[in-house]
N, C-alpha and C positions, 0 to 999 in steps of 0.2 A: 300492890294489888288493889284491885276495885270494882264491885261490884254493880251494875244499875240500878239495883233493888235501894241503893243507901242513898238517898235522898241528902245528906248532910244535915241529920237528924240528929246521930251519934245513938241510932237504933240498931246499930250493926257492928259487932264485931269478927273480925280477922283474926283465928290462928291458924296456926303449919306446926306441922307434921314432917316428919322422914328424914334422910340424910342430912346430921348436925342441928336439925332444928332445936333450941334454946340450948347448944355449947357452941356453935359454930356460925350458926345465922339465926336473928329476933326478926319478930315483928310486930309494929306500932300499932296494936288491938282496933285502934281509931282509927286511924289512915290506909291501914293494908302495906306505910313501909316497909323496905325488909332491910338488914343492913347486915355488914359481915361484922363479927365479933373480936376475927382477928387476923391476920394476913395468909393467906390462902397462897399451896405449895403444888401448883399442878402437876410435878412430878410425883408429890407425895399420891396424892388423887385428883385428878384433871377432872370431873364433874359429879354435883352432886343433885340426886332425884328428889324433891318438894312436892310435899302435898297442901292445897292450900285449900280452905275454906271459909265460906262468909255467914255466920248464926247471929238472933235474933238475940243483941245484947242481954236481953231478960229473959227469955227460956231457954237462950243456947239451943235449940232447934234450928238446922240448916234451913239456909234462905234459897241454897242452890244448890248441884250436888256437887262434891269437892274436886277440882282439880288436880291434875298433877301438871308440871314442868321441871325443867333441866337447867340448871346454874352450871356452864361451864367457865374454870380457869383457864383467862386465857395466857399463853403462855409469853415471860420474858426471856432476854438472855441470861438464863442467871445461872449457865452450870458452861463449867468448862468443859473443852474433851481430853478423857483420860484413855491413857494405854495399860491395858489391867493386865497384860501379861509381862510386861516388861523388868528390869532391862534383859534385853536378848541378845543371846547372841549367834552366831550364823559364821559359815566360811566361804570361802571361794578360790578356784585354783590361781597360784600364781599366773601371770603373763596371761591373763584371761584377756578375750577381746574387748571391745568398750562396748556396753551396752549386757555385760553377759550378767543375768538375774542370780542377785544375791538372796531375798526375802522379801514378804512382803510384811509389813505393818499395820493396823487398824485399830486408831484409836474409837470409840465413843462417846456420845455426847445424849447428856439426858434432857436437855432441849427437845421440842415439838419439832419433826422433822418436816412435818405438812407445812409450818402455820411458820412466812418467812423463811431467815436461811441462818436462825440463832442454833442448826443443828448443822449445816452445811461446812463439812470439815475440808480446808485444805492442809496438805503438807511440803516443810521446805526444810533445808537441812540445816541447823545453824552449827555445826561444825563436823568435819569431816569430806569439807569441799577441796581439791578440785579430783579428791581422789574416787568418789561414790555420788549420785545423782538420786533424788527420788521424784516419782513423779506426782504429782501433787494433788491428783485427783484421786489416784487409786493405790496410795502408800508402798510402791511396791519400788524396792532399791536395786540398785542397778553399779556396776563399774563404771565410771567415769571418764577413767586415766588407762592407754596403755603399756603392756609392759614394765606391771608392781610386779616389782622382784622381791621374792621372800627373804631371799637371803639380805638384802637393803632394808626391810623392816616388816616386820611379821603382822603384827597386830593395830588395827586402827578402831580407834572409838570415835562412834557416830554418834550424833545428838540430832533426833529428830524431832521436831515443831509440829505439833497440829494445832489449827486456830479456828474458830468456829467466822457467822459472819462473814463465809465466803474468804476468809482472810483479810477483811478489811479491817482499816481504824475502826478501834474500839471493840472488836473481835476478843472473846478469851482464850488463852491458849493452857496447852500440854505438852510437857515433852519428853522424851524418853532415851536412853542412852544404847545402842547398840555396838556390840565386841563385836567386829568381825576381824577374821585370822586366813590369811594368804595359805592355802597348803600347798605342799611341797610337791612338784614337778621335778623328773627328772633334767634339768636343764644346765647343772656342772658336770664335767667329767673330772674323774680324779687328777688329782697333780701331787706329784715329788715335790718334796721339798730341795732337791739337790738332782743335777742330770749325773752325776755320778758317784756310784757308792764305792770305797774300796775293802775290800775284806781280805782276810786272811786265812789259808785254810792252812791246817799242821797236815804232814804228809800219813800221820797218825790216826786221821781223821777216819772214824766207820762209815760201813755204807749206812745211810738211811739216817745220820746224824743232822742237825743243824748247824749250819759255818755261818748263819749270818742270817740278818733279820731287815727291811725296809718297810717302808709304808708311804704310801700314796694319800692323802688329806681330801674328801670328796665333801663341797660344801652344802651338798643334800642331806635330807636327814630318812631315817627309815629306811624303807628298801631299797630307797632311792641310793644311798650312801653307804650302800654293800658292794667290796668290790673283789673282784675274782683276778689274780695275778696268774699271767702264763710268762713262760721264755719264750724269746722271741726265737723261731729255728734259725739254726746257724750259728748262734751265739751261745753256742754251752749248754743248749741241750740236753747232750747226751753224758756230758760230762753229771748234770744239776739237774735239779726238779724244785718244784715249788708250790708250798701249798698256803692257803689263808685262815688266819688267825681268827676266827669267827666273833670272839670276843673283843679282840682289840682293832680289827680290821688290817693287823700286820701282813706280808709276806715273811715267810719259815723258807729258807732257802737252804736246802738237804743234799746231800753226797748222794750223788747218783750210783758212784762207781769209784771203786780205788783206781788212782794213778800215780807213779811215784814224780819227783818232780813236778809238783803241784806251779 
């Protein structure tokens, strides 16, 4: 700071006033320097408001009347970007198309977003490729591969990148882990274990009893993997009937009808 009035006499002295002044920034009574005290965190507070003034070394009476000005930090890269909700997780149907939206992501960066591109986040996957895609400008993931079978493998963990710096060398990064889980489509049909059962029925047998019991193995799970057993007409019928095991997913296969000579 500097006055017209100060002749370089050393008949004028400079103090400040306001925001930090004598913990945070001095100044050299003589000359009007000012200097910082100690390094200065523009996330912490990005500018500070000074008041400054120039009095009559020996009666301390203003020589002018006191200014104000604005000390702004200006900002480095010095903060990574984080993902503060993480790790997440998300699903999507099996045999989904390519391109079909899983979630989206968004990391932050407490970087100056104006001032450079030390806040300019992109995103890239560093594991969980060729199966999921992100797009890079706007964190938002995607299916990659098609035709992920659940039943081939359910769960994949993704590892996502953000890096400030536009993604360039010397860029800092963040990254975050996301579960995502295939869910289940009806896309098996039950199957036997065997194309033929043989059973035995005694000629003793009551109506409405159980003579035998099969089961069909559906690689679905849920309601998907619920399965309802009929006789095919034609085939014993009238003789049988058949009901399903709710619990176990069995076929209960019951005397319809006394015959003798079973």
């Amino acid at each position: 700071l500097h006055t017209d009035l100060d002749k370089g006499d050393s008949g004028v002295k400079y103090t400040l006033s306001g925001d930090g002044a004598g913990t945070i920034f001095t100044i050299d009574q003589t000359t009007g320097d000012i200097h910082a005290l100690r390094s200065l965190d523009r996330e912490e507070k990005p500018y500070y408001t000074l008041r400054a003034q120039a009095v009559d070394i020996d009666t301390n009476r203003p020589l002018e009347p006191e200014s104000e000005f604005v000390i702004k930090v200006q900002d480095i890269n010095d903060n990574e970007p984080k993902f503060l909700e993480g790790p997440y997780t998300a699903s999507v149907p099996e045999m989904s198309p390519v391109g079909t939206y899983v979630m989206k992501v968004t990391a932050t960066d407490a970087d100056d977003p104006t001032y450079g591109n030390s806040a300019r986040v992109v995103y890239s996957i560093l594991h969980g490729q060729p199966y999921f895609s992100v797009d890079p400008k706007t964190g938002v993931i995607r299916t990659a591969l098609p035709n992920m079978d659940r039943e081939v493998k359910e769960l994949y963990q993704v590892l996502i990148q953000a890096k400030d710096m536009g993604g360039q060398l010397g860029g800092l990064a963040g990254t975050t882990t996301i579960n995502i889980t295939l869910s289940d489509v009806n896309d098996n049909p039950p199957r036997f274990s065997k194309s033929i059962f043989h059973l035995r029925v005694p000629e003793s047998s009551a109506v409405g009893s159980a003579v035998g019991r099969i089961k069909a193995h559906d690689l679905d799970i849920g309601k998907n993997a619920e399965v309802e057993y009929n006789i095919v007409p034609g085939d014993g019928g009238a003789m049988f009937d058949i009901t399903t095991n709710e619990h176990n997913q069995e076929g209960i296969i019951m005397l319809k009808k006394v015959k003798d000579n079973l």
